[in-house]
C-alpha positions as CSV (number, residue, x, y, z in Angstrom):
1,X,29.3,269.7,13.0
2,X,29.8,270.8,16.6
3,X,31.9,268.1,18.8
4,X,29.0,267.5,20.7
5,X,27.3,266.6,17.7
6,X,30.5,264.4,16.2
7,X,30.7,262.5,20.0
8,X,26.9,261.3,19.6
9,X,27.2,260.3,15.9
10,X,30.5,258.0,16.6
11,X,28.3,256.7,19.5
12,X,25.4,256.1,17.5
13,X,27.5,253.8,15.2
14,X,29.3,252.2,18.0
15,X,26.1,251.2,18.8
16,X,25.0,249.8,15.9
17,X,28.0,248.0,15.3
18,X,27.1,246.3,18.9
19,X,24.0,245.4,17.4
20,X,25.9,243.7,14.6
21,X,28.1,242.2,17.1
22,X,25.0,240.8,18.5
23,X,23.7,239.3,15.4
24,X,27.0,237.5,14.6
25,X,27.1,235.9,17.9
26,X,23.8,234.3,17.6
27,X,24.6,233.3,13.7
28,X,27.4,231.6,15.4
29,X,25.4,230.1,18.4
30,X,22.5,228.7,16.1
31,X,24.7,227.6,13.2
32,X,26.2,224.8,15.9
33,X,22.9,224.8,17.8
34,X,21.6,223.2,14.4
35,X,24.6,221.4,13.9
36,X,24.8,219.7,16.9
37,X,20.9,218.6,17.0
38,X,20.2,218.4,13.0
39,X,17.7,220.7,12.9
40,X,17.7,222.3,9.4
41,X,15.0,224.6,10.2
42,X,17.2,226.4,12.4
43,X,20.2,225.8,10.0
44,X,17.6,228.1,7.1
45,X,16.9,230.6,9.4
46,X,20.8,231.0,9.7
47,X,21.0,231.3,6.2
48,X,18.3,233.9,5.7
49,X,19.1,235.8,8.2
50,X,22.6,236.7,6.7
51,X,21.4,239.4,4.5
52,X,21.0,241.8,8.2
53,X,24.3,241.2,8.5
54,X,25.0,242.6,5.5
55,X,22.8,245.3,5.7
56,X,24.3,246.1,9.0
57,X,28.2,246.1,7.4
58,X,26.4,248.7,4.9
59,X,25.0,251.0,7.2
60,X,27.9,251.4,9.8
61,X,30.1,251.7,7.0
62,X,28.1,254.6,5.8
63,X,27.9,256.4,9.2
64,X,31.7,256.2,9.3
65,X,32.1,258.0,6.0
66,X,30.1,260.4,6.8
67,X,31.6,261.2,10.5
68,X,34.7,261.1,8.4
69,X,33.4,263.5,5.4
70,X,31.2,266.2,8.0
71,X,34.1,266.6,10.1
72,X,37.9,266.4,10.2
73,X,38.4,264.2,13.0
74,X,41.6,264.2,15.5
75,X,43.5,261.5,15.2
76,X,42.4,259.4,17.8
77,X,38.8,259.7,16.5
78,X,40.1,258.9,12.8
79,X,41.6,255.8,13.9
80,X,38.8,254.5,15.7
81,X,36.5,255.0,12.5
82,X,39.2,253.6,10.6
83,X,39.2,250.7,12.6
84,X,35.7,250.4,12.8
85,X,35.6,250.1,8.9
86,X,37.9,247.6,9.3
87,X,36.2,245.7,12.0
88,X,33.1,245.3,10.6
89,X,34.7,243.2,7.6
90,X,35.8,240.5,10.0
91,X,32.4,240.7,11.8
92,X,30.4,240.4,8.0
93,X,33.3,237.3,7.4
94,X,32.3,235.7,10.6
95,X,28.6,236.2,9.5
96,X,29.9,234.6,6.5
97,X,31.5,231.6,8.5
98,X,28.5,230.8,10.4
99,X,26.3,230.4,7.2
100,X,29.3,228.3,6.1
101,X,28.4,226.1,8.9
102,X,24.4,226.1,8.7
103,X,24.3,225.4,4.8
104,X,27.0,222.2,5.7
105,X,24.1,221.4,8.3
106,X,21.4,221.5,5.9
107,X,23.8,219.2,3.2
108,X,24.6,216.2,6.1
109,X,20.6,216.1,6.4
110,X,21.0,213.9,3.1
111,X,24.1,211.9,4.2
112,X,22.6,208.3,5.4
113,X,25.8,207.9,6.9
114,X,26.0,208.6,10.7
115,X,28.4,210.2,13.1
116,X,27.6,212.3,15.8
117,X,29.2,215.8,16.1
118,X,32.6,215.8,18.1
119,X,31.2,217.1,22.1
120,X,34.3,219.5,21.5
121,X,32.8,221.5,18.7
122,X,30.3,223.0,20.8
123,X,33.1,224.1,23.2
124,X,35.4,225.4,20.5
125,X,32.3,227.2,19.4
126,X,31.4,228.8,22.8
127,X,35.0,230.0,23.5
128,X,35.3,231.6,19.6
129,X,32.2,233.1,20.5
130,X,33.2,234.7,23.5
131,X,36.1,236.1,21.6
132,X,34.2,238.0,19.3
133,X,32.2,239.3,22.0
134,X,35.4,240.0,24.1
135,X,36.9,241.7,21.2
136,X,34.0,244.0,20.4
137,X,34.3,244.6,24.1
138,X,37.7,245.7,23.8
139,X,36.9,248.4,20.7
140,X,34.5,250.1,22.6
141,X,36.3,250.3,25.6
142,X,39.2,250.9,24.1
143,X,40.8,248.1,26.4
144,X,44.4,247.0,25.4
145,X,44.7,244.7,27.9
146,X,41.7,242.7,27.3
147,X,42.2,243.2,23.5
148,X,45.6,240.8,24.2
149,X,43.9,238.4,26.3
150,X,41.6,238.0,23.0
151,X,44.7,237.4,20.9
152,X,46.2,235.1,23.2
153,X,43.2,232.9,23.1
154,X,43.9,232.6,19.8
155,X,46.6,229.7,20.4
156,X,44.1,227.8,22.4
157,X,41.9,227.6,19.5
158,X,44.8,226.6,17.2
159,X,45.4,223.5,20.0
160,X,41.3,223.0,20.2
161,X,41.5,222.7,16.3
162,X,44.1,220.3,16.2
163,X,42.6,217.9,18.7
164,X,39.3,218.0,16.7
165,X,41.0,217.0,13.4
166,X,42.5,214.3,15.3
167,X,39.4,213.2,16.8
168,X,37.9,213.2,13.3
169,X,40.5,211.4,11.5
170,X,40.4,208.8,14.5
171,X,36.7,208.7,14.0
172,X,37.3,207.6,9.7
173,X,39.4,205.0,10.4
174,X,36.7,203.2,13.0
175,X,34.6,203.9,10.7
176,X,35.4,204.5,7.0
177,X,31.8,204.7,5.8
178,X,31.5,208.1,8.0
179,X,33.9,209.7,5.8
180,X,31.7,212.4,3.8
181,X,30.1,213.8,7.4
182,X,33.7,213.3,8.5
183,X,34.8,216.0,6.0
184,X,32.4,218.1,6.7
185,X,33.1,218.4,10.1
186,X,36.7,219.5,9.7
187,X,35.2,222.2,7.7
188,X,33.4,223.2,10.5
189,X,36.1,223.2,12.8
190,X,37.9,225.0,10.3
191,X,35.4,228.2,9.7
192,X,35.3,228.1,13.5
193,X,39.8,228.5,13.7
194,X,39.0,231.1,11.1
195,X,36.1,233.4,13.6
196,X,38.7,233.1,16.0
197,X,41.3,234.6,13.7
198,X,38.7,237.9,13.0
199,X,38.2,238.1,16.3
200,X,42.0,238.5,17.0
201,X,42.1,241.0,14.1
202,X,39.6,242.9,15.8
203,X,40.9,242.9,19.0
204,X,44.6,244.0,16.9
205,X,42.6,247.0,15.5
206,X,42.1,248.0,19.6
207,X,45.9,248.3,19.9
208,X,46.0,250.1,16.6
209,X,44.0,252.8,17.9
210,X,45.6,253.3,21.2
211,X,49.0,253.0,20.4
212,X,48.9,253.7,16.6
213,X,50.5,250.7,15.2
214,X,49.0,247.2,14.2
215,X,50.9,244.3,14.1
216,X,50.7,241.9,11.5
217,X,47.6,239.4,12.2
218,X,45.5,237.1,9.8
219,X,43.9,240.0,8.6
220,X,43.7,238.2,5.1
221,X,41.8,234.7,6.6
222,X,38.7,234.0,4.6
């Protein structure tokens, strides 16, 4: 395989890793959309629509064994497949994380109890979001400084998540028969702390393939 040939085949697969990148993000925006506004329609479609996701992990991690096993790749190059591989197992758990969320939408559609949705889970949602986009960013770019940025937003999200699970409990003790949708919003706040933890991964995997080492992380949240 000629470099010419290598450079437009580890594009292609950046590219499609975008495209997953893309995908996520609106699993994530839809999963609150239907959250926030009940809608289990939209909360279904989230839920079907995993399975591209999946597809998606499958085929980039097949274009990266194959850039890997047509050509031995300088070191740069390897880590930047390497971290590709990695990369798109946070994006598939975010995928993951956002179904979480739309299949605990379509469950509180049977729960006569009512409480609305904390206002601050949509803007938890948006900045986790924005992350993952960020961090993406970052890969292609190969921008270290931007890639930090991402992982220092990280301790925003931890305060966000905090206040939320205040907000929540507050919410139980007003009113104690709002319990079960109670819980199930601190699951959602939690699968949303946990896209924000992949996304710092990600952006982690950046630094690795710049400067060659990668830092300890929550590379092991679920």
């Amino acid at each position: 395989m000629t470099r010419h040939r290598f450079d437009f085949e580890l594009l292609t697969m950046q590219n499609t890793l975008l495209d997953m990148c893309e995908l996520v993000q609106s699993a994530i925006r839809d999963s609150i959309q239907a959250l926030v506004n009940g809608d289990t329609v939209l909360a279904k479609n989230v839920y079907k629509n995993s399975n591209k996701i999946d597809d998606m992990e499958h085929e980039i991690e097949r274009q990266c064994l194959n850039l890997i096993a047509r050509q031995q790749p300088i070191a740069t190059d390897l880590r930047k497949i390497s971290a590709a591989l990695k990369i798109i197992t946070d994006m598939e758990r975010i995928g993951d994380q956002a179904q979480d969320i739309a299949m605990l939408t379509i469950k509180m559609a049977n729960f006569k109890d009512e409480m609305e949705p904390p206002a601050d889970i949509t803007r938890m949602a948006n900045k986790v979001t924005r992350m993952v986009e960020g961090a993406i960013d970052s890969y292609i770019n190969l921008d270290v400084e931007n890639a930090n940025k991402i992982c220092d937003s990280d301790d925003e999200i931890d305060a966000m998540f905090l206040k939320l699970i205040d907000q929540i409990g507050d919410e139980i003790i007003k009113n104690p028969k709002s319990v079960y949708r109670a819980v199930n919003y601190v699951l959602v706040v939690k699968y949303l702390e946990r896209i924000a933890d992949h996304a710092t991964n990600i952006s982690e995997w950046v630094m690795f393939i710049v400067n060659g080492e990668h830092k300890e992380g929550s590379e092991n949240n679920y």
